[in-house]
N, C-alpha and C positions, 0 to 999 in steps of 0.2 A: 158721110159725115166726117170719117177721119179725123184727122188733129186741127182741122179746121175750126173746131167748137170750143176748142181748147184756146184757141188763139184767141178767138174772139175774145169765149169769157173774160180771161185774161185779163185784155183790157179795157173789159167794162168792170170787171171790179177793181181796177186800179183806178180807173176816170171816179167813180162812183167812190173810192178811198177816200180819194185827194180831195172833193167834194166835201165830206163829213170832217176830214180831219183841217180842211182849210178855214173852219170855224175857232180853231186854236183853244178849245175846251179844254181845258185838263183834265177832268172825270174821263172823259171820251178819248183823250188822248193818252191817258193809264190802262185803261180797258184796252185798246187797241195792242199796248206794249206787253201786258201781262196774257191776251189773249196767243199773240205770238210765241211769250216764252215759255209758256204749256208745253209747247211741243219737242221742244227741247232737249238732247240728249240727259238720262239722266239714270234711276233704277231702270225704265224703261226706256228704249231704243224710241229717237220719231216714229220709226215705219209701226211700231206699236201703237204709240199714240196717235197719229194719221187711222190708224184700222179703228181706235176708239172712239175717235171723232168722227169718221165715217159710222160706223152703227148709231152710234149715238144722234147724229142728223138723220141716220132712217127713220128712227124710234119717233123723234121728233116733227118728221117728212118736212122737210124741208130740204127741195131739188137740187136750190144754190149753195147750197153746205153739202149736200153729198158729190156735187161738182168737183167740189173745191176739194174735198178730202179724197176723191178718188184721183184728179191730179197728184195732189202729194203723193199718196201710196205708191203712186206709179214711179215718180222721182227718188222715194224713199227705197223701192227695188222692191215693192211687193208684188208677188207673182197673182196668176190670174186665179190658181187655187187658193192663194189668201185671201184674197177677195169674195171667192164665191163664199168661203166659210163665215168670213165678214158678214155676207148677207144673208146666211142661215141665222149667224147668230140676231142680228136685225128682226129678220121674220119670227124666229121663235122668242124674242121679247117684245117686239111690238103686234104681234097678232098678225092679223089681214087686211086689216088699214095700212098697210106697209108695203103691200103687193102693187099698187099705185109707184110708188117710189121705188121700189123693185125693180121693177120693168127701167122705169128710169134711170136708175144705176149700172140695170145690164147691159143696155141699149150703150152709153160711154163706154163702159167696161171693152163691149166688142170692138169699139174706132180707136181706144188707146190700143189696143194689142194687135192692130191691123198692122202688114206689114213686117 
C-alpha cells in the first residue's frame, strides 16, 4: 500500500474540493475556511489538534476523516506511539463499533511509517 493511498486520496479530495466549493456558496465556503482554521497553531499545537480530529472521526467512524487526520499527524511529526495512544483513546470512548475503523486506521498507520 505504501504512500501510494496517500497520493491518491489526496487528490481525490482535492478533485471532490474544488467540486463543492466551485458552487461559490458562502455558507459552504465559511465552513470550509473556519473548518481549516481549527487546526491552527494556537493554546494547542496542530499535531494536538490533528490527534483530536483523528479520535474524534474514530468516535464518529468515518474512514475518510481518519485518512485525512492520520495524514496530517504524520506531517505534523506525530510519532507511531502518538497514534497508537490516539486509538486507545478512540477505542475507549467509542466502545467496539470503532474496532471496524481501528483496523482501518492501523492498516495506514503501518504504509505511512513504512520505510
Amino acid at each position: 500500500m505504501g504512500e501510494e493511498w496517500v497520493k491518491k486520496f489526496e487528490e481525490e479530495r482535492a478533485r471532490l474540493n474544488a467540486i463543492v466549493l466551485s458552487s461559490g456558496h458562502l455558507g459552504i465556503k465559511r465552513f470550509f475556511a473556519l473548518d481549516e482554521q481549527a487546526y491552527h497553531a494556537g493554546a494547542l499545537s496542530p499535531k494536538v489538534k490533528e490527534l483530536l480530529g483523528l479520535v474524534a472521526s474514530m468516535v464518529l467512524r468515518c474512514n475518510e476523516c481518519i485518512a485525512y487526520h492520520l495524514v496530517r499527524c504524520r506531517e505534523e511529526g506525530a510519532t507511531r506511539e502518538e497514534l497508537q495512544e490516539a486509538f486507545n483513546v478512540a477505542l475507549v470512548v467509542g466502545g467496539s463499533i470503532v474496532i471496524p475503523h481501528l483496523r482501518f486506521a492501523a492498516e495506514r498507520l503501518e504504509s505511512l511509517f513504512e520505510g
